[in-house]
C-alpha positions in Angstrom: -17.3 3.0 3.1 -15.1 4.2 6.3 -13.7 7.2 4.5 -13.9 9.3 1.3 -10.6 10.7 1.1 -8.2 7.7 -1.0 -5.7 6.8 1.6 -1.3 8.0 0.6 0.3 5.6 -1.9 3.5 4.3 -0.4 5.3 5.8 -4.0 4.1 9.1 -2.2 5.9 8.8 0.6 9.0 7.6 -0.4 9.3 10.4 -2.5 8.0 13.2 -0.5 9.8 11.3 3.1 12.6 9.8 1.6 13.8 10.6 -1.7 13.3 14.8 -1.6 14.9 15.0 2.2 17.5 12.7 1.2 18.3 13.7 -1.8 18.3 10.8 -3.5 17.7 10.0 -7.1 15.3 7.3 -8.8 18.1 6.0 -10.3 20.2 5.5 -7.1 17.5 4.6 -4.8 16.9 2.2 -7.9 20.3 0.5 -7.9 20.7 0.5 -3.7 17.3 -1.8 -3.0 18.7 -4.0 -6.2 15.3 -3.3 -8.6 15.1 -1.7 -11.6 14.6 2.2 -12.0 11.5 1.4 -14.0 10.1 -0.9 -11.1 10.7 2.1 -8.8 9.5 5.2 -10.9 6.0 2.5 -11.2 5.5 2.6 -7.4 6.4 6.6 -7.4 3.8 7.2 -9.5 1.1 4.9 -8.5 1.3 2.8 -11.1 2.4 -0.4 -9.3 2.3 -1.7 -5.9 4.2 -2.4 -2.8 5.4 -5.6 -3.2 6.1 -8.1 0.3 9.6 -7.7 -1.0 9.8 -4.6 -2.3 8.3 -4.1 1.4 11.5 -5.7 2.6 13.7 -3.9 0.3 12.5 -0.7 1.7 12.0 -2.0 5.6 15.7 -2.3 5.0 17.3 1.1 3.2 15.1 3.3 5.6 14.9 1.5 9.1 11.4 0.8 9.0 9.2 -2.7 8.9 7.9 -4.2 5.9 4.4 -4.0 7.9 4.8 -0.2 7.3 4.8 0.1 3.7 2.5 -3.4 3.5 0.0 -1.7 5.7 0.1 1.4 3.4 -0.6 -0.4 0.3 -3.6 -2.4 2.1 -5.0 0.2 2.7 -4.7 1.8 -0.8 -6.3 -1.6 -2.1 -9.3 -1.5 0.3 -10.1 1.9 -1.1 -10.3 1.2 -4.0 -11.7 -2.1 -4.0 -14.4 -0.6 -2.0 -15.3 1.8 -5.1 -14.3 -1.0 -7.7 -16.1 -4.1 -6.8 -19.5 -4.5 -8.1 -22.8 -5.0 -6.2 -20.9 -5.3 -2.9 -23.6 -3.2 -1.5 -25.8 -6.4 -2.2 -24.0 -8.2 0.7 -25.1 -8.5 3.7 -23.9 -10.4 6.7 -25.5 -14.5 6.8 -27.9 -15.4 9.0 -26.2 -16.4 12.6 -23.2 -14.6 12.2 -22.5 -11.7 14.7 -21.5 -7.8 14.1 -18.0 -9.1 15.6 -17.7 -12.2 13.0 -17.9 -15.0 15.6 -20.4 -17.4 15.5 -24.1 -15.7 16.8 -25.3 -17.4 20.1 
């Protein structure tokens, strides 16, 4: 496990980045990307996920990519699949495979 700290929610920054400077509200931030204010107060508080296009959505209202807030959720994901998935320790690389993943020569 790379680190031990769980990496920022998306919902984290779009409300301490977006919403709070811009003074927005769920509601209107809600109704401009075209989801539902429940959808939105779900990602805020790390209850759901960053969507592709939810990604888009928000690529869109704040100049940014969808890679950004993709990226972000990834690595939220890996975290906590890390911590989640049983007996992954177990696993070890297969015989003839490199440290790099190519094919050992």
């Amino acid at each position: 496990m790379a680190t031990t700290r769980k990496p920022t929610h998306p919902g984290c920054i779009i409300r301490h980045d977006y919403i709070e400077p811009l003074g927005l509200t769920v509601t209107g931030l809600a109704e401009h990307l075209g989801i539902s204010r429940k959808h939105l107060s779900q990602v805020l508080h790390e209850r759901s996920k960053v969507t592709s296009g939810l990604a888009l959505r928000l690529a869109r209202a704040f100049n940014t990519t969808p890679e950004l807030w993709l990226n972000l959720q990834r690595k939220v994901d890996l975290w906590e699949a890390e911590r989640d998935t049983p007996d992954l320790d177990k696993v070890s690389p297969l015989p003839g495979v490199a440290e790099d993943g190519t094919e050992a020569r």
